[in-house]
C-alpha positions in Angstrom: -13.8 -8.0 -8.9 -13.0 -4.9 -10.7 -10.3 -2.6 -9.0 -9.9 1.2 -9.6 -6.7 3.0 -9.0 -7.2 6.7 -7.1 -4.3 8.7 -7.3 -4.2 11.4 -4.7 -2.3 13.7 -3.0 1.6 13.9 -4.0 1.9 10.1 -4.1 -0.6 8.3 -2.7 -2.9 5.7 -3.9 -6.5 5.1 -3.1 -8.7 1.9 -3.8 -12.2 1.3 -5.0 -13.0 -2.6 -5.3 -16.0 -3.2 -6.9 -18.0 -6.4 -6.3 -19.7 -6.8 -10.6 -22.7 -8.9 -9.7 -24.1 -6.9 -6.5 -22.1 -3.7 -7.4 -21.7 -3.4 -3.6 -18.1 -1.4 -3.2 -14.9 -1.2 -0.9 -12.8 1.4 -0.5 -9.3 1.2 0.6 -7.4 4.0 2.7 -9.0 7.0 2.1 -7.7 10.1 2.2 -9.6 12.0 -0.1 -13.5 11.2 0.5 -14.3 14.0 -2.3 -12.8 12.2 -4.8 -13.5 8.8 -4.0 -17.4 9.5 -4.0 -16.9 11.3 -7.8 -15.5 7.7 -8.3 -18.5 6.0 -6.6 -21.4 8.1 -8.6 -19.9 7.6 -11.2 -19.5 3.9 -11.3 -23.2 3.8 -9.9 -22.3 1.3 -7.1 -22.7 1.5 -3.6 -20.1 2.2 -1.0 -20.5 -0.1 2.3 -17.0 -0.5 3.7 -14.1 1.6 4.1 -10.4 -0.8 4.7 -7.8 1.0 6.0 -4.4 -0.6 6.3 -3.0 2.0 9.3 -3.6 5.0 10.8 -1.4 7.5 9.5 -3.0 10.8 8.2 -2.5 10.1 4.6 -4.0 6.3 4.7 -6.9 7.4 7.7 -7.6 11.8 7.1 -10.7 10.7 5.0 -12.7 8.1 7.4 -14.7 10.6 9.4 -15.6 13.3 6.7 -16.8 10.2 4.6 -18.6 8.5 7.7 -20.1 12.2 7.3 -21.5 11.9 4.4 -22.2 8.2 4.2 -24.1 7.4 7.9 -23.8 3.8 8.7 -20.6 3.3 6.4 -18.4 0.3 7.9 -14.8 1.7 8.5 -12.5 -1.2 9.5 -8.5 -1.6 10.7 -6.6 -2.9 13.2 -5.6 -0.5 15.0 -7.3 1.9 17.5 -5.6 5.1 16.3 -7.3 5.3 13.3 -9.7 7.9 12.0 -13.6 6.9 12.7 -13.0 3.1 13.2 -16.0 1.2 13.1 -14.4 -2.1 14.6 -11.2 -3.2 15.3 -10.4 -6.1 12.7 -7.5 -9.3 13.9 -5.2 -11.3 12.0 -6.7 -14.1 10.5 -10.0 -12.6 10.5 -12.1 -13.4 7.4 -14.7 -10.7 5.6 -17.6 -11.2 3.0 -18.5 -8.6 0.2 -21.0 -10.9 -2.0 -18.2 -12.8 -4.1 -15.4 -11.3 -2.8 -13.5 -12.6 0.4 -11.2 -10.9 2.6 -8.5 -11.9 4.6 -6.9 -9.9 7.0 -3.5 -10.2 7.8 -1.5 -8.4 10.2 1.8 -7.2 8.8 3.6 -4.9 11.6 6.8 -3.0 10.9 5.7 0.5 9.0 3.7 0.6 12.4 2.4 -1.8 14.7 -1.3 -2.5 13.8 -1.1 -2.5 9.9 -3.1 -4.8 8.4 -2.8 -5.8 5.0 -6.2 -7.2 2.9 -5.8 -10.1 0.7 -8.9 -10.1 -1.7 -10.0 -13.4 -3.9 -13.2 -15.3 -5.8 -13.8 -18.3 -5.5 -14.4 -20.1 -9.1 -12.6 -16.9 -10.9 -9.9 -16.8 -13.7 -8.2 -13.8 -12.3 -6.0 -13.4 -9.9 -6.3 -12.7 -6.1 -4.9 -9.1 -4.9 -3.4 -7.7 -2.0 -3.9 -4.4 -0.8 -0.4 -3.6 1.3 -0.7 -0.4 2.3 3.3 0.7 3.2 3.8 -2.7 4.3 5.2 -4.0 0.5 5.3 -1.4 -1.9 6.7 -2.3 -5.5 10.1 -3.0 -5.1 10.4 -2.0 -1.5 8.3 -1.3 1.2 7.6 1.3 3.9 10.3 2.3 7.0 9.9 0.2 10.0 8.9 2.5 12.4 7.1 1.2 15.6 7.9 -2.8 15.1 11.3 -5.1 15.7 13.1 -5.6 12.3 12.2 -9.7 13.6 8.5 -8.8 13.2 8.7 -6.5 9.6 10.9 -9.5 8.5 8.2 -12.1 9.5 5.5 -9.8 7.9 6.9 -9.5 4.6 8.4 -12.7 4.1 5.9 -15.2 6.1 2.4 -13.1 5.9 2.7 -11.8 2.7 5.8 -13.8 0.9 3.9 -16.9 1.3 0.7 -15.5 -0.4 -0.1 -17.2 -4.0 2.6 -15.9 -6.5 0.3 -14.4 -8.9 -1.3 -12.3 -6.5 -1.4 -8.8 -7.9 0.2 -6.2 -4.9 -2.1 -2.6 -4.8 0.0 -0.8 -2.3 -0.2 2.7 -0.4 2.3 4.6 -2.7 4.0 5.6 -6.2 7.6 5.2 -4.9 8.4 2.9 -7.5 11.5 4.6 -9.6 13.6 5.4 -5.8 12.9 1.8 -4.8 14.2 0.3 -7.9 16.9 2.9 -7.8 17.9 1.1 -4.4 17.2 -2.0 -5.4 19.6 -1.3 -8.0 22.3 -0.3 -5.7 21.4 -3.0 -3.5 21.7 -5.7 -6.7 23.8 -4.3 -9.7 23.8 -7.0 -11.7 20.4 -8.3 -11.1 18.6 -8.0 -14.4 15.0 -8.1 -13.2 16.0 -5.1 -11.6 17.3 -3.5 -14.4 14.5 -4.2 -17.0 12.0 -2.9 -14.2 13.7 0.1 -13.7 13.3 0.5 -17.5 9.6 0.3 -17.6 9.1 1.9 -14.7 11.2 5.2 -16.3 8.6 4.8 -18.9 5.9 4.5 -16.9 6.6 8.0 -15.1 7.4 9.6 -18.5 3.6 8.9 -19.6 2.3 9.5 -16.3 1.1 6.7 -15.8 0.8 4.2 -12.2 3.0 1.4 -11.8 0.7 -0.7 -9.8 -0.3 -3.4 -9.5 2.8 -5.6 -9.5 2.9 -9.4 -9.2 4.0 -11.1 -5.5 5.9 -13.4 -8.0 7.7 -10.0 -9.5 8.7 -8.7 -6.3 10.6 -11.8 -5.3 12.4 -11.6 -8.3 13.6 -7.5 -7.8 12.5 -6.3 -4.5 15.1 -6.5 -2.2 13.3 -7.0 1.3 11.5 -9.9 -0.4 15.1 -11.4 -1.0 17.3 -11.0 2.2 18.5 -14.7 1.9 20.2 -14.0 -1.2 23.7 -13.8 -1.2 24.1 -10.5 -3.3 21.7 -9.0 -1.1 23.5 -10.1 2.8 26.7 -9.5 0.7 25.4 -6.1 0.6 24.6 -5.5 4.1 27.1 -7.2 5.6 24.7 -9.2 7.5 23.6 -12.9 7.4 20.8 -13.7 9.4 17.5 -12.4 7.6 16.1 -9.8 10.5 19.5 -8.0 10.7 19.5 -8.0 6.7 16.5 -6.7 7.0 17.6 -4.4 9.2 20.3 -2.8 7.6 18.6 -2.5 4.3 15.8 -0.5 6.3 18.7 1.4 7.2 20.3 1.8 3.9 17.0 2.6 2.5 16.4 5.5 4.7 19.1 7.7 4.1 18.8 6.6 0.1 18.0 10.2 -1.6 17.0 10.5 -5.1 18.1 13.1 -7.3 14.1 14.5 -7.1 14.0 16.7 -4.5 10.6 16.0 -2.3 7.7 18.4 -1.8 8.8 20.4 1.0 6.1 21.3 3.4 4.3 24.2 2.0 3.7 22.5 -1.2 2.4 19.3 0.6 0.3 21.5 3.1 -1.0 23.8 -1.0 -2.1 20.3 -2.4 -3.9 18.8 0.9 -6.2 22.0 0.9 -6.4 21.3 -3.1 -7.9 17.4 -2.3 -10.5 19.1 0.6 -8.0 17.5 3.1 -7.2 20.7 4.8 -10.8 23.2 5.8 -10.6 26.4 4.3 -8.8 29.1 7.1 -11.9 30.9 8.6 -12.0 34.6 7.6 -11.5 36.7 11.1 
């Protein structure tokens, strides 16, 4: 199982999961169908399926021109709302791509039907993945916006917590340096937060992705992975897991950075960029 790493848009990431003996290929939330396919020719495989962890516009906007461009193209999710769905995938349900499995697990809390994709082979050396979408993101994860904080708390630590520790975690986004910014607020004196902050500071200077991680190395820094530890509740004020949970969610949000975001015109300039946006028509 070979796994490539799209970055798109301001901070987005795409998947490509390639299947070595059959060279059959996955793709994961697509947003920018132009670039995945330069991706695809150019690794000479052939696309079948499209995974897509939710519906929001930066995850889904891709599904129908690629369903365009590739008739018959599987496009999978749980959820209804999003973009050219194929079939409607359920927790639990299991998937086939020659070697590769695929489990889907429902992980509400970001929204209410994300579905995360844990991927493994059977008889291999290396390590299973999970493609999380905004469900777990490297030391942190996405706001809860359509689920109870009982729910998000049961999807990040039962669904995904209890996954195999070396599991490598591909999520959704590069918001790595503000999570461990807030983790670091969150946990000052927790060293595994301080040496990944490091790297990661690193890691942006070269321009380079800080995914995957390891489900092992987010229990260790992330804090919505660690809401029974006493630092953490400490923290919020808060003992019972959901209403940690809770108020770290709310903590979380109104956490700024000292990078200012994209405002809107910029994000609208680089959409048009990726093909996301059609050229306006000339009147």
């Amino acid at each position: 199982m070979k796994v490539k790493v799209i970055p798109v848009l301001e901070d987005n990431y795409m998947y490509l999961v390639i299947e070595e003996h059959t060279r059959e290929a996955v793709a994961v939330d697509v947003a920018v169908p132009k670039r995945l396919l330069e991706i695809v020719g150019r690794e000479g495989v052939s696309l079948t399926t499209v995974l897509t962890t939710h519906h929001h516009w930066d995850h889904a906007r891709g599904n129908a021109e690629l369903a365009r461009l590739r008739p018959g193209l599987a496009v999978l999710g749980a959820d209804e709302r999003i973009c050219a769905l194929t079939r409607r995938l359920v927790h639990g349900e299991e998937l086939r791509f020659g070697a590769i499995h695929v489990r889907c697990l429902l992980t509400p809390g970001h929204t209410s039907g994300h579905m995360s994709y844990f991927l493994w082979e059977e008889e291999c050396p290396d390590p299973p993945a999970v493609f999380s979408g905004d469900a777990l993101s490297v030391a942190g994860c996405g706001l809860r916006l359509e689920s109870t904080a009982q729910q998000m708390y049961e999807s990040l630590t039962e669904t995904l917590g209890s996954l195999p520790p070396e599991t490598k975690v591909f999520c959704g986004h590069e918001h790595t340096l503000g999570n461990l910014e807030f983790a670091q607020k969150v946990e000052p004196s927790n060293d595994h937060v301080r040496a990944k902050l490091s790297w990661a500071k690193k890691r942006d200077e070269d321009d380079m992705p800080t995914v995957p991680s390891t489900l092992c190395e987010e229990l260790l820094y992330n804090p919505f992975l660690r809401v029974a530890e006493e630092p953490v509740r400490k923290f919020t004020g808060k003992a019972a897991p959901a209403e940690v949970l809770e108020a770290l969610c709310k903590e979380r949000a109104s956490f700024q950075r000292a990078a200012e975001p994209l405002q809107p015109q910029a994000r609208a300039l680089l959409a048009l960029q990726w093909g996301l946006l059609g050229t306006p028509r000339q009147k």
